[in-house]
C-alpha positions in Angstrom: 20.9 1.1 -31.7 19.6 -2.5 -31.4 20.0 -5.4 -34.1 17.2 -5.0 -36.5 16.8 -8.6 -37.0 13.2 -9.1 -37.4 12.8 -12.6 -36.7 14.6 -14.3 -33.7 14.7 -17.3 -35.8 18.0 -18.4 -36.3 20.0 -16.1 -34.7 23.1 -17.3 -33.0 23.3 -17.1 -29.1 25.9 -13.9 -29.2 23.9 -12.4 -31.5 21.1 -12.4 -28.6 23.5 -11.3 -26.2 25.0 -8.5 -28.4 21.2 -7.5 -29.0 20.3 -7.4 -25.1 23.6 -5.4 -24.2 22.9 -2.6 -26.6 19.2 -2.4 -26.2 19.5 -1.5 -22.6 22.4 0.9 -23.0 20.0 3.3 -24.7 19.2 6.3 -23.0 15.4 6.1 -24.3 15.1 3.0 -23.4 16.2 3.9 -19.9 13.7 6.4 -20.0 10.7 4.3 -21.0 11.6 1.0 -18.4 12.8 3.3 -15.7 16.0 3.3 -13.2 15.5 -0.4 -12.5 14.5 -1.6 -15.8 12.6 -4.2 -14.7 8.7 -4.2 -14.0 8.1 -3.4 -10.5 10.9 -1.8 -9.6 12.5 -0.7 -6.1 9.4 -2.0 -4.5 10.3 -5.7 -5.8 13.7 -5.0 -5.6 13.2 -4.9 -1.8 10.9 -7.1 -1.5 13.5 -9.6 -3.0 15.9 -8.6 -0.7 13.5 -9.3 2.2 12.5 -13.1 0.8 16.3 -13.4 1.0 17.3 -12.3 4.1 19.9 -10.1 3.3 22.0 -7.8 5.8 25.0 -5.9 6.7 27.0 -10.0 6.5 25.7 -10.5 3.3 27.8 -11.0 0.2 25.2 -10.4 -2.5 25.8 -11.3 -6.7 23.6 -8.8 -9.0 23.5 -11.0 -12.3 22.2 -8.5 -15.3 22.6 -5.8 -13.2 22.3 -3.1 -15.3 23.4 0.6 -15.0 23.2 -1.0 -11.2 20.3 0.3 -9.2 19.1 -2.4 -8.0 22.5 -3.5 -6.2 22.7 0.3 -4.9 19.2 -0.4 -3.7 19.5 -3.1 -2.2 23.4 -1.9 0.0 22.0 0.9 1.1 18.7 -0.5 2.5 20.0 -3.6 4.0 24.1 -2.7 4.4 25.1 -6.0 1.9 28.0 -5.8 0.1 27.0 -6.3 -3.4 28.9 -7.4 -7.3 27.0 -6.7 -10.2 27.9 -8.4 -13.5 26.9 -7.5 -17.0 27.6 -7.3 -20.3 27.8 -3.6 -20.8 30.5 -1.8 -20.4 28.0 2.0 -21.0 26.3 0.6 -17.7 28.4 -0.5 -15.6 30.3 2.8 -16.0 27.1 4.4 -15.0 26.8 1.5 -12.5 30.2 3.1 -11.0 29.2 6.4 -11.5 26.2 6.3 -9.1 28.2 4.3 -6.7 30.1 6.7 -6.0 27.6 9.8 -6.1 25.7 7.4 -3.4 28.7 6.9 -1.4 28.5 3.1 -1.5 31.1 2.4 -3.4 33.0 0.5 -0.6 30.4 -2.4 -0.6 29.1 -2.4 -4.1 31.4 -2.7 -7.3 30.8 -4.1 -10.6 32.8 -6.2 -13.0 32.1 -6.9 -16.5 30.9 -10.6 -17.4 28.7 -13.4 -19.0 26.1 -14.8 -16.8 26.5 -17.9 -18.2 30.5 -18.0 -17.9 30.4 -15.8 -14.0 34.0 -14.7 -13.1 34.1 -16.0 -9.6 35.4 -19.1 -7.3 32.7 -21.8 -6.4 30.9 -21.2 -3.0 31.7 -16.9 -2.7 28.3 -15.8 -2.2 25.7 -15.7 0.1 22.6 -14.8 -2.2 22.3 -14.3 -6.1 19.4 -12.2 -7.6 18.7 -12.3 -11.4 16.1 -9.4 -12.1 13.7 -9.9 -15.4 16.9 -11.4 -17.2 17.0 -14.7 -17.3 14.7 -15.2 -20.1 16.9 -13.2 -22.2 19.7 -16.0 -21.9 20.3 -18.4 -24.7 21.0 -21.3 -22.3 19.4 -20.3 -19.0 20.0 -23.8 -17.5 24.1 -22.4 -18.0 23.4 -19.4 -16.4 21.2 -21.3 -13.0 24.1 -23.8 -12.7 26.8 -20.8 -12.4 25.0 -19.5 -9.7 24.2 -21.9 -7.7 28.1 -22.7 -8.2 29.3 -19.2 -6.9 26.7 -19.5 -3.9 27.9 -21.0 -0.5 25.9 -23.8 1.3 22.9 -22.7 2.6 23.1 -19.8 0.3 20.0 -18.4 -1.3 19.0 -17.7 -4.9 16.1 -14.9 -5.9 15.0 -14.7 -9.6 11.8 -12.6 -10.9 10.8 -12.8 -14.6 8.2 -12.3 -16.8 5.6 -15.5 -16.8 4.1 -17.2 -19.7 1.5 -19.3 -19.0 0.2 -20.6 -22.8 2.1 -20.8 -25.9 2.7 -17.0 -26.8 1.2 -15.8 -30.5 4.1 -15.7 -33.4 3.7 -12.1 -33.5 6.0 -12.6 -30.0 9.0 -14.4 -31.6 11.1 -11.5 -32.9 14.0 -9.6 -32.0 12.5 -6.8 -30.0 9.9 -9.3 -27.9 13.6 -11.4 -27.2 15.1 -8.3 -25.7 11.8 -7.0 -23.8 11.7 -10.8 -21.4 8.2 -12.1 -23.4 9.3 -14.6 -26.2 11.8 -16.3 -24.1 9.8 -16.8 -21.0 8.7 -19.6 -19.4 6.3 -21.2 -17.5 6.1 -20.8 -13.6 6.6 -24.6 -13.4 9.1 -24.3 -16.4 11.3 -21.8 -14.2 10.9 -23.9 -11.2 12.3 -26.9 -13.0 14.9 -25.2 -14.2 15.7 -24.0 -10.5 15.4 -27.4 -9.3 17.2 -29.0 -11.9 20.5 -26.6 -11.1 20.3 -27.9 -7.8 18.2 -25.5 -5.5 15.5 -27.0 -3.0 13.0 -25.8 -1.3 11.9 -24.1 -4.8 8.5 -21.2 -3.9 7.2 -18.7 -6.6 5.1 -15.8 -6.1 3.2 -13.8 -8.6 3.6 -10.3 -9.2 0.9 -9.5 -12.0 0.2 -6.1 -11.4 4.0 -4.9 -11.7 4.0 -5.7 -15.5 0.7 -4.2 -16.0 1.9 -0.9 -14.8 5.2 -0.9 -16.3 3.8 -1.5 -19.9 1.3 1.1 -18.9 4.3 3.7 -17.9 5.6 2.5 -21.6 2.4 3.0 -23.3 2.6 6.5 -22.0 5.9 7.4 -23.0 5.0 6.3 -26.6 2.3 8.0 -27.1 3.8 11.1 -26.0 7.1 10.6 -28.1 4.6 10.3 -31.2 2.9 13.6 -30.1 6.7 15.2 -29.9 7.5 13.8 -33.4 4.5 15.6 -35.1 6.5 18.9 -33.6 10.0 18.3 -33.6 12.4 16.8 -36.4 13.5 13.9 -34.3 14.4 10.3 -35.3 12.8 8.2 -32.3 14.2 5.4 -34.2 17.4 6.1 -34.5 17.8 7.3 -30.6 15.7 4.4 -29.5 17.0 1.6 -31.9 13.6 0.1 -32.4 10.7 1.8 -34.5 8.2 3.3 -32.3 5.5 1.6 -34.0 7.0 -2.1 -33.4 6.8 -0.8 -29.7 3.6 0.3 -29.5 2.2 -2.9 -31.4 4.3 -5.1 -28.9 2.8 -3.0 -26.1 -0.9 -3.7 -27.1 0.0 -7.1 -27.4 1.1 -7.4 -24.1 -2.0 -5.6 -22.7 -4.0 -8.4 -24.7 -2.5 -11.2 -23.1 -2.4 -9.6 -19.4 -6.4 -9.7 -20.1 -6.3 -13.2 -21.2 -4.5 -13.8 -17.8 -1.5 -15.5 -20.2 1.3 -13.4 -18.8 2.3 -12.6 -15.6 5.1 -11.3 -13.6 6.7 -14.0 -11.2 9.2 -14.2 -8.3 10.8 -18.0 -7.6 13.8 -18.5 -4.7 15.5 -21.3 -4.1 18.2 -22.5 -1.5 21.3 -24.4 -2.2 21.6 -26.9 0.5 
């Protein structure tokens, strides 16, 4: 189950972090974002993977990578050899798990760490993909500087995130809207800065709108269907979910409101460290 902080005010950075892990270790919450937990999915997993150029000579880092689908994705279409890191021990034993079942575990393996503290030599890698996590950092300039650290020369960095382009209503700046990538985005310009300013060039960002439309939409679903089950079943949603369904549902509609006032949006930057 998640913190039930209501307010992100004020809460320490390992707090956050603590918060993040054990949000996405749910199995619910699994189920409402999806194998890839991040809007879009596969399809902008391999699209990512394309924008960086990645093949079988390819050393790839996975920061935030989850119960790891994304780095199986992107091994078995493209032949990298890929290292996830994360915070959560429950996924990356799942992460391991599906290695294996896939039969990739000779090119992808996963290690337990801090993206803001990365267990690994300078200049190892030849791309580093962070997949709708970096917003959920406490000191995302930290977490930038490490990978462009751990990436060779000429090596490439691939980062997609949610995208806030006003100031976000209060109702955003609690717990749950931390963990979900809205109240700590940024700006398109504000992640390109920060990109630039840990040392990449050649900084480009695309937008991706319509993958966060239908992954709240998916959500929105799921919701509505889990409050249809709890009129007929004695289930605690809470308690399996961690979060109170109707905090999710009211953080849904939100979202839908600002994807109609064109105020968030769904963005892919690279960079190249030259």
């Amino acid at each position: 189950m998640i913190c039930m902080i209501d307010e992100q005010k004020n809460v320490d950075a390992e707090t956050l972090k603590s918060c993040c892990t054990k949000f996405y270790e749910t199995d619910l919450v699994a189920m409402l974002l999806g194998e890839h937990f991040h809007p879009g999915g596969e399809k902008v997993t391999l699209y990512l993977g394309e924008k960086l150029g990645l093949d079988e000579n390819t050393l790839v880092l996975d920061v935030a990578c989850g119960a790891g689908a994304s780095a199986l994705t992107l091994a078995k279409r493209f032949g990298c050899h890929v290292v996830g890191i994360d915070l959560s021990e429950k996924n990356l034993a799942k992460a391991k798990e599906k290695a294996v079942s896939a039969g990739l575990s000779q090119r992808v393996n996963f290690v337990r760490a801090d993206a803001e503290k990365i267990k690994s030599c300078d200049g190892i890698f030849d791309a580093a993909i962070c997949e709708c996590a970096l917003c959920t950092f406490p000191d995302m300039k930290t977490a930038v500087s490490e990978m462009y650290r751990v990436l060779k020369k000429g090596g490439k960095v691939g980062i997609t995130d949610v995208v806030i382009e006003d100031e976000i209503p209060h109702s955003f700046k609690d717990i749950l809207s931390h963990v979900a990538c809205i109240s700590g985005a940024l700006s398109d310009e504000g992640y390109q800065k920060i990109l630039r300013e840990g040392g990449f060039n050649d900084v480009l960002y695309e937008a991706h709108s319509y993958a966060i439309r239908e992954l709240f939409e998916r959500v929105d679903k799921l919701l509505y269907g889990w409050e249809l089950m709890k009129k007929f079943c004695d289930c605690d949603l809470e308690m399996s979910m961690g979060i109170a369904p109707e905090k999710a549902k009211r953080l849904v509609n939100m979202v839908f409101e600002e994807l109609e006032k064109g105020t968030i949006e769904y963005g892919l930057f690279t960079g190249i460290k030259e």
